[in-house]
C-alpha positions as CSV (number, residue, x, y, z in Angstrom):
1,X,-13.1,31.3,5.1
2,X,-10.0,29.0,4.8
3,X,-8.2,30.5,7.4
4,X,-7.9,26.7,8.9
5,X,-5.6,26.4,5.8
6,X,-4.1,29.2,5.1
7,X,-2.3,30.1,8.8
8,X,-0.5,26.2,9.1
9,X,0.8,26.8,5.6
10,X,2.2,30.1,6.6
11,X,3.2,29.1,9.9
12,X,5.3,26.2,8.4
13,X,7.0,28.6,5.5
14,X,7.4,30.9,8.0
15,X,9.8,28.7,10.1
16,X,11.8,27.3,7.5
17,X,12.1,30.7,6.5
18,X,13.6,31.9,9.4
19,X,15.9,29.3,9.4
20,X,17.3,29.2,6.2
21,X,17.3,33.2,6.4
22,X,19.9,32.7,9.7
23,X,22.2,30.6,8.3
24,X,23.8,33.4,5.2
25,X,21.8,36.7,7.1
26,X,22.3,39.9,4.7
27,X,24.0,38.0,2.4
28,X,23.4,39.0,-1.4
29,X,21.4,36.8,-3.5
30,X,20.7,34.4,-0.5
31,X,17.1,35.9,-0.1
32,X,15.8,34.1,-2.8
33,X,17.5,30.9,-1.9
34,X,15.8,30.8,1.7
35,X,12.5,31.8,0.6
36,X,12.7,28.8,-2.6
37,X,14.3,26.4,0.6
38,X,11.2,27.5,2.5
39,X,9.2,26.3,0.1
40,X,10.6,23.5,-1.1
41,X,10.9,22.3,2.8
42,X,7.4,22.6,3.5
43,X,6.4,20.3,0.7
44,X,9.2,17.9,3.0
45,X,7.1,18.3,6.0
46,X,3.6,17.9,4.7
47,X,5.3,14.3,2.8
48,X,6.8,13.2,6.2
49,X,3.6,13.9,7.7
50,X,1.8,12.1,4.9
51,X,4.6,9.1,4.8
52,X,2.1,6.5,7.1
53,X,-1.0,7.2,5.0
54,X,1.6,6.7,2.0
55,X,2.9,3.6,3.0
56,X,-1.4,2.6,4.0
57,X,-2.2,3.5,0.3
58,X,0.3,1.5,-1.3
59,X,-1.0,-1.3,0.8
60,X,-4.0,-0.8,0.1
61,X,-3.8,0.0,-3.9
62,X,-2.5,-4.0,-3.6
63,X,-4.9,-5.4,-1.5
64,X,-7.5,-4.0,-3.6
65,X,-5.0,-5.3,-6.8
66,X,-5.9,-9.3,-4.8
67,X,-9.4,-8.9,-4.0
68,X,-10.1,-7.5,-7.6
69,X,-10.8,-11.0,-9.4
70,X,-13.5,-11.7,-6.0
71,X,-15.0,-8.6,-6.6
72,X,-15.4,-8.7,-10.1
73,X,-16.7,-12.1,-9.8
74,X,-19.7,-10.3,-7.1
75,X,-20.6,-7.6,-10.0
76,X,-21.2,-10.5,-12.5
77,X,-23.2,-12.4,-10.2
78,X,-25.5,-9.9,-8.6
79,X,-25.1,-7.2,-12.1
80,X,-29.3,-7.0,-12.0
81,X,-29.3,-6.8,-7.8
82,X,-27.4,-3.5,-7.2
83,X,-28.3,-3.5,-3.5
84,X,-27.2,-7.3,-3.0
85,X,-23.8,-6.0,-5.1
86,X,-23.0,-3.2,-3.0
87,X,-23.6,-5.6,0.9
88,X,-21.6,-8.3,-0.7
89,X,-18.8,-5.9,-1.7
90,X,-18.6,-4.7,1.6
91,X,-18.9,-8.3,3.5
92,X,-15.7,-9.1,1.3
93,X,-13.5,-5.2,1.5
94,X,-14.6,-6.0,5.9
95,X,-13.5,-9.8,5.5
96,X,-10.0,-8.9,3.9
97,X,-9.4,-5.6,6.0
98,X,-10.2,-3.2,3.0
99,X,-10.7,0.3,3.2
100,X,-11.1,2.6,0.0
101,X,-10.4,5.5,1.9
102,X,-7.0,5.1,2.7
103,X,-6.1,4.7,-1.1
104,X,-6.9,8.7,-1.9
105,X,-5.7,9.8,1.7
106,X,-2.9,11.2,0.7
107,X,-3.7,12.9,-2.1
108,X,-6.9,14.7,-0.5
109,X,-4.1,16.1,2.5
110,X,-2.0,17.1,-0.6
111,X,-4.9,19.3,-2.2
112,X,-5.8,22.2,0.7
113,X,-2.2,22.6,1.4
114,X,-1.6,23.3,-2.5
115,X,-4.6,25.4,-2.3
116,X,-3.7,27.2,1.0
117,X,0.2,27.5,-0.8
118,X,-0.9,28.9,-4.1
119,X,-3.1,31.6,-2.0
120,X,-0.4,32.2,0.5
121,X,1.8,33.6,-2.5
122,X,-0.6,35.1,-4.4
123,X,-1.6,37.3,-1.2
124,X,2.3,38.5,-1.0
125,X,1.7,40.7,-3.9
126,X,-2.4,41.9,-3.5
127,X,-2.3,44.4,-6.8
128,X,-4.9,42.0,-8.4
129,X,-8.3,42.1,-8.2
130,X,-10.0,39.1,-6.3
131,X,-6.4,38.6,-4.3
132,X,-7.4,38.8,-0.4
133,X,-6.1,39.8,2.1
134,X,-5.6,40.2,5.5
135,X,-5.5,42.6,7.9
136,X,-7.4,40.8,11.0
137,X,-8.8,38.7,8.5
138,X,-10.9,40.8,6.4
139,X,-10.6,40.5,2.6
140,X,-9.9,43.2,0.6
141,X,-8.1,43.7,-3.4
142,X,-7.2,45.9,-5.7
143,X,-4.4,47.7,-3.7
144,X,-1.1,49.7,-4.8
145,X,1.9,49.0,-4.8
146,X,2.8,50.9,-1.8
147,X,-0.3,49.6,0.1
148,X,0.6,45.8,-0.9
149,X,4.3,46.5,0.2
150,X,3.0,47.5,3.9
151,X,0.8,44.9,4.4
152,X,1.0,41.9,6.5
153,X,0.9,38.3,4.6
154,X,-1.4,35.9,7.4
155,X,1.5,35.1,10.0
156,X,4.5,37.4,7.3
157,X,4.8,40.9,9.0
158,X,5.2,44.0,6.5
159,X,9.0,43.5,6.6
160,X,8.9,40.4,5.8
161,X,6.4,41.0,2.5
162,X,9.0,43.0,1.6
163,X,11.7,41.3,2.0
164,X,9.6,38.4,-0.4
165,X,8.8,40.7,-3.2
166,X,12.7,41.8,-3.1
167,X,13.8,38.5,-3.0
168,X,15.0,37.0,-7.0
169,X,15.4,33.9,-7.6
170,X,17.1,33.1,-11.0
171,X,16.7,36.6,-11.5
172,X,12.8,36.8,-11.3
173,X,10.7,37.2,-7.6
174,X,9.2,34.0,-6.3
175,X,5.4,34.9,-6.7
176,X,5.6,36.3,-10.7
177,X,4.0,34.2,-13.2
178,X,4.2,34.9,-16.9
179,X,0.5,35.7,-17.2
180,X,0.6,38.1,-14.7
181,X,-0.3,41.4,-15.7
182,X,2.5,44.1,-16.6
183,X,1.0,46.6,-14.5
184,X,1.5,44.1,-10.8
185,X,5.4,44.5,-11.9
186,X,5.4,47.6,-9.6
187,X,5.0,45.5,-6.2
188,X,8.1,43.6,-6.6
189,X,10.3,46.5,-6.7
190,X,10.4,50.0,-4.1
191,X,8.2,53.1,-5.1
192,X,9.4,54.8,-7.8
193,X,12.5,52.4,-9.1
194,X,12.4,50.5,-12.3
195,X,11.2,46.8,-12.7
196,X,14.9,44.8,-13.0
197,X,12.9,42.2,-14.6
198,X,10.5,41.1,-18.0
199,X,8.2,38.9,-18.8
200,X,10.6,36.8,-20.7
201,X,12.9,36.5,-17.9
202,X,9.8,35.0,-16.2
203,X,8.9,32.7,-19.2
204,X,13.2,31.6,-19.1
205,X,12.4,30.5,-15.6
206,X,9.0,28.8,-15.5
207,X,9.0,26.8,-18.6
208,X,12.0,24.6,-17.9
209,X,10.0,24.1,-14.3
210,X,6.9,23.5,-16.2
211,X,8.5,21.1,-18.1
212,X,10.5,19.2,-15.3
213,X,7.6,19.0,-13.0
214,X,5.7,17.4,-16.0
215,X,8.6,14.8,-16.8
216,X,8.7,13.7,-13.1
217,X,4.9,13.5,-12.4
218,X,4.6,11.1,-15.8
219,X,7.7,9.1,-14.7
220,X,6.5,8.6,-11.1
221,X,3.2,7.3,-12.7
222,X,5.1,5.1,-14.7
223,X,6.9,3.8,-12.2
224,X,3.6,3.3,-10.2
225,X,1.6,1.4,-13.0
226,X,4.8,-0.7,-13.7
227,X,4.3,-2.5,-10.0
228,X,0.4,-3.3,-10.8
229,X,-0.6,-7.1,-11.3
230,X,-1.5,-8.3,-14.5
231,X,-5.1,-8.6,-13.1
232,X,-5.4,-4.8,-12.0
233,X,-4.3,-3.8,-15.6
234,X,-7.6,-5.8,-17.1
235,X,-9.7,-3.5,-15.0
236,X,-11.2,-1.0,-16.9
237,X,-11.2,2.0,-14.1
238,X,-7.4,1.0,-13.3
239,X,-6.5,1.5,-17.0
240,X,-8.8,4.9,-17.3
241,X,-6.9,5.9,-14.2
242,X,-3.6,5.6,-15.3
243,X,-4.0,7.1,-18.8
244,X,-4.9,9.9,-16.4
245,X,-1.5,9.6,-14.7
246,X,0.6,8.8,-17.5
247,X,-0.7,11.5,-19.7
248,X,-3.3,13.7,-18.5
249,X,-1.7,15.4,-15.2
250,X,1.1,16.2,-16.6
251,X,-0.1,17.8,-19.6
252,X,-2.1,19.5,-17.5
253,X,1.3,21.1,-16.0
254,X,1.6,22.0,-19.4
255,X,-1.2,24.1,-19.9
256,X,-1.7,25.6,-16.5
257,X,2.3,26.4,-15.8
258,X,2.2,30.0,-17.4
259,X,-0.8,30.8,-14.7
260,X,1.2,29.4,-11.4
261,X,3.9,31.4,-9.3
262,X,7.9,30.0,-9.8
263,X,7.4,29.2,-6.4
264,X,4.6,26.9,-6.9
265,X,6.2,25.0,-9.8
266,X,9.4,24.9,-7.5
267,X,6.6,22.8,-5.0
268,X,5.7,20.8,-7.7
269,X,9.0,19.9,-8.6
270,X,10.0,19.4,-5.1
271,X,7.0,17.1,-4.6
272,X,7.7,14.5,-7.6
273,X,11.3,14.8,-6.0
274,X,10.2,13.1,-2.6
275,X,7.4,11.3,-4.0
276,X,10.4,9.1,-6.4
277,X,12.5,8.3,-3.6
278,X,9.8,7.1,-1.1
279,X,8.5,5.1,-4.3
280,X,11.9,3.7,-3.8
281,X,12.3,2.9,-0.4
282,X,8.5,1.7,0.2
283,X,8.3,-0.7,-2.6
284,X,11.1,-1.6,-1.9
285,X,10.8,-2.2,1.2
286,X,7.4,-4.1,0.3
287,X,9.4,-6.0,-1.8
288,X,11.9,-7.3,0.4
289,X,9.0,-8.5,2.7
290,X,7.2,-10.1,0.3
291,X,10.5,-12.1,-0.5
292,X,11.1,-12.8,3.0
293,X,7.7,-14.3,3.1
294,X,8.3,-16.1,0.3
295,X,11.5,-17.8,1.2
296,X,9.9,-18.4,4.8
297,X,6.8,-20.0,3.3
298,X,9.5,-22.5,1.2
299,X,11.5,-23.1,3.7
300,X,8.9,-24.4,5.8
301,X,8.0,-26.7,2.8
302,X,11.5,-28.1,2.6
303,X,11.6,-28.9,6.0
304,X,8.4,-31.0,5.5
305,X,9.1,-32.8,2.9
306,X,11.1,-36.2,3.3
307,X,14.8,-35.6,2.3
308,X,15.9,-37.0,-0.8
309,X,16.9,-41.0,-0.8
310,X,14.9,-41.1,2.6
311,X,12.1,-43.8,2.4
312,X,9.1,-42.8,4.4
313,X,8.5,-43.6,7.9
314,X,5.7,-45.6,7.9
315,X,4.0,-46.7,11.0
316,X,3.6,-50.5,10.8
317,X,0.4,-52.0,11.9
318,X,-0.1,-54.6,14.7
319,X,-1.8,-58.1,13.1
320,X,-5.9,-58.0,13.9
321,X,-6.7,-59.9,16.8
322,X,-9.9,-62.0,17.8
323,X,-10.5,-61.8,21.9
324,X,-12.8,-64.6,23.0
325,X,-14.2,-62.5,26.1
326,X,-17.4,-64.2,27.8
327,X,-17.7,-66.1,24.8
328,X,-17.8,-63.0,22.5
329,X,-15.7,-62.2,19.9
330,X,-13.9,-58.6,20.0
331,X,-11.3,-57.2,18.0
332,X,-8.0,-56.0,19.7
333,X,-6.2,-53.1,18.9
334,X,-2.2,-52.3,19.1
335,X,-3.1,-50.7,22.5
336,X,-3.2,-54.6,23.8
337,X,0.4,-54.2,23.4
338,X,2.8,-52.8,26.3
339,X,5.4,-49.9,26.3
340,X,8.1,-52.3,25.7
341,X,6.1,-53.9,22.2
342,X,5.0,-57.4,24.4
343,X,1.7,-58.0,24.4
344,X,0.1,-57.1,27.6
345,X,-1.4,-60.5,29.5
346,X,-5.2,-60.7,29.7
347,X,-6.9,-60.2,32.9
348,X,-8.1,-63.3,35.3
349,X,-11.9,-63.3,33.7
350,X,-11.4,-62.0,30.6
351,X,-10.9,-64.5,28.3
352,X,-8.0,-65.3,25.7
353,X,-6.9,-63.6,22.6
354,X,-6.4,-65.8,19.3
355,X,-5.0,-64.9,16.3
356,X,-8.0,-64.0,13.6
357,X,-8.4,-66.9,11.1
358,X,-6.4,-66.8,7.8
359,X,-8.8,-65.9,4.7
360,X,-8.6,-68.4,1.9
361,X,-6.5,-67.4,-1.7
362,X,-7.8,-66.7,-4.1
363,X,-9.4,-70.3,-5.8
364,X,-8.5,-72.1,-2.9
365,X,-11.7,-73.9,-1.7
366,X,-12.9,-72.7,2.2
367,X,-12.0,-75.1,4.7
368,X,-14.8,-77.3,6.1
369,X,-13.3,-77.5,9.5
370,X,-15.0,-76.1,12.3
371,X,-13.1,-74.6,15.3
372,X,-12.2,-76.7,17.9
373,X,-9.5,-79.5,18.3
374,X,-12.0,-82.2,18.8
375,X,-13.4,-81.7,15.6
376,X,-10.2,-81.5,13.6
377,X,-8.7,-84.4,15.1
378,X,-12.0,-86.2,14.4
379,X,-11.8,-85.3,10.7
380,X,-8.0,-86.8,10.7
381,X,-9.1,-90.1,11.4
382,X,-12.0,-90.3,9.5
383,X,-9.5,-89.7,6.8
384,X,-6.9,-91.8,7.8
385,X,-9.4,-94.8,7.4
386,X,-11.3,-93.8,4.2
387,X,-14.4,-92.8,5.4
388,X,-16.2,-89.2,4.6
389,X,-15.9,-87.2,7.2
390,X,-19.0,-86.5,9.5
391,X,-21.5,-88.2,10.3
């Protein structure tokens, strides 16, 4: 039913395989080694696959971290209009480029391949009831030792099952686990030898993983929840998720460990190993930008702002004029003025400019005068020989 799955995984363990297996053919001991490398290199290749939706998540996880206070702010506003909530939370997650999906990308690739993995190994050894297996496809369980030993694994020929179940690493086969039943020994070794190996010997190997893949996938959460915002960490569902991090997957290492294959806990150990150094290099990266930005955005402020002991420039402004045109009065601009700061000469027809009248201080009475020389003049005399002025 998951063939979909379970032929790319082989196909990938299958060619790091064969190239691990060429480079120390026949040697003893290095079976082991290129079967653990195959594994450990096919968690590589799914990550590399994976790295652009990575690098998409993390933007996204603090996009989402930005947009939190805005969307809070729309559940408190429309709390009794769920329909209103949900279009408004959408206008904003389409305004800002949002897309929830891309923030559990990654980890919904990661699931069918651990899946299609855990299945792949299980099959190498088909003792067990409920194991399947394939021979065109068609399922099939319960089978001997001999039978499981001749049996193709997906895209793993019979010679190459065996070669699997041979293969020891730390003196234990790849697909053991310590729960496995005594009786399922038999497969790992040829027809009629004794099983080189004991339960314990499993246990030596698999707790130490079990413990090491649990250590890493709580320090990588750590190390994830230390770059949230201050605001993300007041959200209820971020703090529920990362108590879930921190604590409860890899506790739940713990407690499921003794049912997993070494070679599974090797993938889970190999896939806290990439996922802490492209933490590294992608926040860091992320980082850097956001510095860059940073100093850009100051820099640009600097360069705007007047330097120091500089007064500003300020543009000085041209004295309001009064143009007398047709015997109306219009105000003239600085554009009156030509290139070289004279003032341009009226047009033939178009009247005079004059200088607007002075307004009066403050407590000084308005002048009684009236415009024009006559007048002025008249007012002079009148004064000079004691009368009022007027009439």
């Amino acid at each position: 039913m998951l063939n979909f799955i379970y032929y790319p995984v082989s196909w990938i363990m299958w060619v790091w395989h064969w190239l691990f297996d060429s480079i120390m053919p026949n040697s003893p001991g290095w079976d082991g080694i290129a079967w653990a490398l195959s594994v450990v290199f096919l968690v590589f290749t799914l990550r590399a696959i994976l790295y652009k939706p990575f690098v998409k998540q993390i933007r996204t996880t603090k996009q989402m971290q930005e947009i939190n206070p805005q969307m809070q702010a729309i559940r408190k506003k429309y709390a009794n209009d769920r329909v209103k909530m949900t279009e408004e939370m959408q206008k904003l997650q389409k305004e800002h480029g949002f897309n929830p999906l891309l923030g559990c990308l990654p980890m919904f690739m990661q699931i069918p391949v651990f899946i299609g993995l855990f299945h792949v190994l299980r099959s190498f050894n088909r003792m067990g009831a409920g194991t399947s297996m394939p021979i065109g496809g068609s399922a099939s369980g319960g089978m001997t030792a001999e039978q499981t030993r001749n049996t193709a694994n997906y895209v793993f020929s019979a010679d190459q099952v065996q070669n699997f179940l041979d293969a020891r690493l730390f003196g234990v086969p790849l697909s053991s686990y310590i729960t496995e039943p005594v009786d399922q020994f038999k497969a790992f070794v040829d027809p009629g030898q004794p099983i080189d190996f004991s339960r314990w010997q499993i246990a030596a190997v698999v707790i130490p993983l079990m413990i090491v893949a649990s250590i890493a996938t709580h320090m990588n959460s750590r190390a994830s929840v230390a770059r949230q915002s201050a605001e993300a960490m007041d959200n209820p569902q971020t703090r529920i998720m990362n108590k879930l991090a921190l604590y409860v997957f890899p506790l739940g290492i713990l407690v499921t460990g003794p049912f997993f294959p070494v070679a599974i806990l090797l993938y889970w150990v190999s896939n806290n190993l990439w996922t802490y150094g492209q933490q590294h290099i992608v926040f860091g990266r992320i980082a850097r930008e956001e510095e860059e930005a940073k100093a850009a955005k100051e820099e640009r402020l600097r360069a705007a702002a007047p330097k120091p002991g500089a007064r500003p420039d300020k543009t000085k402004r041209a004295p309001t004029t009064v143009a007398v045109v047709d015997g109306e009065v219009d105000d003239a601009s600085d554009e009156t003025k030509s290139a070289g700061g004279k003032k341009s000469s009226p047009a033939k027809g178009q009247g005079t400019t004059k200088p607007a009248a002075n307004k009066p201080s403050p407590g000084q009475k308005p002048s009684q005068a009236k415009p024009g020389g006559a007048r002025k003049s008249g007012s002079k005399r009148n004064k000079k020989k004691g009368r009022p002025g007027g009439r």
